[in-house]
C-alpha positions in Angstrom: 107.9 134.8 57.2 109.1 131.9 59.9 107.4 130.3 62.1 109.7 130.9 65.6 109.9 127.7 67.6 110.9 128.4 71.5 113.6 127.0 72.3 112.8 126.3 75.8 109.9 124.6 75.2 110.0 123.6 71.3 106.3 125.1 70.6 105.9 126.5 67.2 103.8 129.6 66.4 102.4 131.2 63.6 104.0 132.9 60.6 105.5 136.1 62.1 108.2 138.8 60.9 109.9 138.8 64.3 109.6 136.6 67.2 107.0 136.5 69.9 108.0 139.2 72.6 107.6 136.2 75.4 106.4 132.4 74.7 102.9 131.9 76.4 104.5 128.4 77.3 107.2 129.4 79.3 105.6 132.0 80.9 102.7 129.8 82.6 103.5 128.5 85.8 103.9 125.3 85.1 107.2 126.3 82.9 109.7 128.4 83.4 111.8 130.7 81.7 115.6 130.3 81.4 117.8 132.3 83.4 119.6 133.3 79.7 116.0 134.6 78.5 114.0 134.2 75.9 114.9 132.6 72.8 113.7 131.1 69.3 115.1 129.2 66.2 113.4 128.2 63.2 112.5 124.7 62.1 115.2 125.3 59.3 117.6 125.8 62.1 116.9 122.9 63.7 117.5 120.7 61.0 121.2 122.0 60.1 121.4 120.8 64.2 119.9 118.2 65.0 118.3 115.0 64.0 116.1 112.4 64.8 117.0 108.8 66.2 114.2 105.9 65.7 114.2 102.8 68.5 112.3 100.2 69.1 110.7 99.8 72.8 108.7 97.4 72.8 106.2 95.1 70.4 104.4 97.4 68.2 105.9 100.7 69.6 108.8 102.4 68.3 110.4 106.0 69.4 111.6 109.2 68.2 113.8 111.5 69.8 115.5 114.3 68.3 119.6 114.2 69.5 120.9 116.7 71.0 118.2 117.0 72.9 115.9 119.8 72.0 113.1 121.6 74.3 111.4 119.7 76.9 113.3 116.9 75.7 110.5 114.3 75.8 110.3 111.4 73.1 107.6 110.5 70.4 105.9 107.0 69.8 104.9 105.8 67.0 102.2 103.0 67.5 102.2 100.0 65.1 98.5 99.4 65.8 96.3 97.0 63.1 94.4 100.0 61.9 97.7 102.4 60.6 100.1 103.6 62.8 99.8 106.1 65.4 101.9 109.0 66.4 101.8 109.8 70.2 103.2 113.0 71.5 105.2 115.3 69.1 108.6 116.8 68.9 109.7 119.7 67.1 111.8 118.6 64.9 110.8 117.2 61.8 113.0 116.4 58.5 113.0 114.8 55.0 115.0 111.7 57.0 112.0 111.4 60.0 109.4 111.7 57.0 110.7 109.1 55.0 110.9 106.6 57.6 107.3 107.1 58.7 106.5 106.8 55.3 108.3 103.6 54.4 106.8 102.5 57.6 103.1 102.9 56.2 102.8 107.0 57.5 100.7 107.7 60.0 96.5 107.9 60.3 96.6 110.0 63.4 98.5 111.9 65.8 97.3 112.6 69.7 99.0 114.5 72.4 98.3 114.7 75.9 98.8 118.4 76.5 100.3 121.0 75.5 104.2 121.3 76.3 103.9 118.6 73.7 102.3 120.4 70.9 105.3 121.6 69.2 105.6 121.4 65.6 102.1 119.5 65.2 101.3 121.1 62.6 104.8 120.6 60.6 104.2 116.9 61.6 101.0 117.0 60.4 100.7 118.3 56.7 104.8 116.5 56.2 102.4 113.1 56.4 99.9 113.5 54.5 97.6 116.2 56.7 97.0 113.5 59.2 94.2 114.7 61.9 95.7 116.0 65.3 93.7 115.5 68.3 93.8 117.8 71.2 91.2 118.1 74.5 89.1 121.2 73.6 90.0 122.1 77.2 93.6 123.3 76.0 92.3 124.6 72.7 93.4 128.3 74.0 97.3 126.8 74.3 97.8 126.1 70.4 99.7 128.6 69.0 99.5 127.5 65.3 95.7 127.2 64.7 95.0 124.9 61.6 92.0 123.3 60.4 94.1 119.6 60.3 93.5 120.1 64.4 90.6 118.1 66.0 89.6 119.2 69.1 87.4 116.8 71.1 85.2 116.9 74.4 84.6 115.0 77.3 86.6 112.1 78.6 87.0 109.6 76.0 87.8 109.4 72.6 88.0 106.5 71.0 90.4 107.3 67.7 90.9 103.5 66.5 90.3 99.9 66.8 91.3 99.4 70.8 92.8 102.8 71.0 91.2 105.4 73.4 91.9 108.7 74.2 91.5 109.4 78.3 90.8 112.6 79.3 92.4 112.9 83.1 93.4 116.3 83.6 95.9 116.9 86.3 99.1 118.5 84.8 96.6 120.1 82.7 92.8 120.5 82.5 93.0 118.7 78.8 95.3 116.5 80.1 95.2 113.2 78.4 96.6 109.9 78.3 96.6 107.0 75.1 95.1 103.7 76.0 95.7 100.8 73.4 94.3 97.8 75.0 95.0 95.1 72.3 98.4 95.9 72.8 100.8 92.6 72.6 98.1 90.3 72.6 95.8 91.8 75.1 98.5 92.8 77.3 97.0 96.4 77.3 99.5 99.7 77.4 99.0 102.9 78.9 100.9 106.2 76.9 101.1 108.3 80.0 102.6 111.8 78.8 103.3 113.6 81.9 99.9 113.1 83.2 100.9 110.0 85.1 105.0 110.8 85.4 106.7 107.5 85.1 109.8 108.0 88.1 113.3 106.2 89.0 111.6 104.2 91.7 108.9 102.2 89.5 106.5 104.2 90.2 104.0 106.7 88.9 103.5 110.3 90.2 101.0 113.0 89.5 102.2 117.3 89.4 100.4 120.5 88.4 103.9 122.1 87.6 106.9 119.2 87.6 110.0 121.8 87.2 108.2 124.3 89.7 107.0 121.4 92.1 103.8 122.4 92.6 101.5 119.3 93.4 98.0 118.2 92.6 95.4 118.0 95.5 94.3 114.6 96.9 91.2 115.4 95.6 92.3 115.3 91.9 94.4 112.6 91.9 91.4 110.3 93.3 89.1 112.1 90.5 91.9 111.1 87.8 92.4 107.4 89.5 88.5 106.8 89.0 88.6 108.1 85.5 91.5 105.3 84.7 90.4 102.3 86.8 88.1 100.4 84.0 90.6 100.3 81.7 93.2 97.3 81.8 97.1 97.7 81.3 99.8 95.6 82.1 102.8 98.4 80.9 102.8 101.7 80.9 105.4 104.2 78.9 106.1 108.0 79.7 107.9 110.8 78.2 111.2 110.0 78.9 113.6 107.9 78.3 115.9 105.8 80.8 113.2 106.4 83.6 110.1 106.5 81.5 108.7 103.2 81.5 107.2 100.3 83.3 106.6 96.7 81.6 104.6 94.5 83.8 101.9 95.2 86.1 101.5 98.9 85.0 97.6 98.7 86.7 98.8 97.6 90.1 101.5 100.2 90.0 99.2 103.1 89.7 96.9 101.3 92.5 100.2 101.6 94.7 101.0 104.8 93.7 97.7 106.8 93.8 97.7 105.4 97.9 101.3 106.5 98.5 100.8 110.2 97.0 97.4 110.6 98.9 99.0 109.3 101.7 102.0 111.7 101.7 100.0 115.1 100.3 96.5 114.5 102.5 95.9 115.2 106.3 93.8 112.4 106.4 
């Protein structure tokens, strides 16, 4: 039996003779559902379509994206650190080609996610290299779809998962919602992996959504709550999901500083 991926979204579920009658993803508010309806492949499938194309960002961070573009659409990083490397965020595709560059690149030691429109094929990702751990906020536990045991789900707001690299609970987007921080990064520079939970946008700026194709925004409130959570950490860059609009490389701190006061300023009465 398959395991149906969405092809909307790119999540994987469990072994199943047909396909889920609706994808739990989609369906949420924060998603949507295309106008053509409903529909699934198989990770087979997407490997007689697509493939996956390896750059390098920036020192000690590399991506992957899968071409055409697949799902969501978002990228992978995977993070060059001095304790193994890293994989942030997860696609669905995964093939011999991806797995043999990871492994000629030393394979991985963990994999983290911020939430769950990126959990895809974790699992595939997972036992491909080696049954690396996957860690996941508990508070999203109820949105994996493909329970395996290779899954770590942690509590609270930090998680420290390697030398200099901590895991930041900030919920927003998502109540799990979690962003990387690898503060060594580039000799102390500091980076901030920001997912969707701080959206890097075309103006240099970050920006902060329950629901970013539905536009439904976060209260002042929250994003104060998520600011205070993220202030003792240092950064200069930060990198989101995205490519072409998904990064900033110098004074990544400063720019959430500016940007927390504009959105309060634009969304609050006061």
């Amino acid at each position: 039996m398959p395991e149906f991926i969405c092809v909307a979204c790119g999540m994987q579920y469990s072994r199943s003779i047909t396909p889920p009658p609706t994808c739990a993803v989609c369906t949420d508010e924060r998603q949507f559902v295309p106008s053509s309806g409903q529909c699934w492949t198989t990770l087979e499938g997407m490997q007689k379509a697509h493939s996956n194309k390896f750059r390098r960002l920036a020192p000690g961070i590399m991506t992957i994206e899968t071409t055409p573009s697949f799902g969501i659409g978002q990228r992978a990083f995977l993070l060059r650190t001095s304790a193994g490397n890293v994989l942030w965020e997860c696609i669905s595709l995964l093939d011999e080609a991806t797995i043999d560059i990871i492994a000629g690149l030393g394979g991985l030691t963990a994999i983290a996610i911020s939430h769950p429109h990126y959990y895809t094929t974790m699992v595939e990702w997972s036992r491909g290299l080696g049954n690396v751990p996957i860690y996941l906020h508990a508070a999203d536990r109820h949105w994996v779809m493909r329970p395996d045991p290779v899954i770590q789900h942690w509590e609270g707001d930090t998680n420290r998962i390697g030398p200099g690299l901590t895991l930041l609970r900030l919920g927003g987007h998502f109540e799990g919602g979690t962003v990387l921080h690898w503060a060594d990064w580039d000799g102390g520079r500091g980076v901030l992996l920001s997912g969707d939970i701080l959206q890097v946008v075309p103006s240099g700026h970050v920006s902060f959504m329950w629901s970013y194709p539905n536009l439904i925004p976060l209260s002042a409130a929250k994003i104060r709550t998520m600011a205070s959570l993220l202030d003792p950490y240092s950064y200069d860059a930060i990198y989101g999901s995205f490519s072409g609009r998904g990064q900033i490389d110098t004074r990544g701190k400063e720019v959430v500083a500016a940007s927390v006061s504009r959105y309060i300023s634009k969304i609050s009465d006061a």
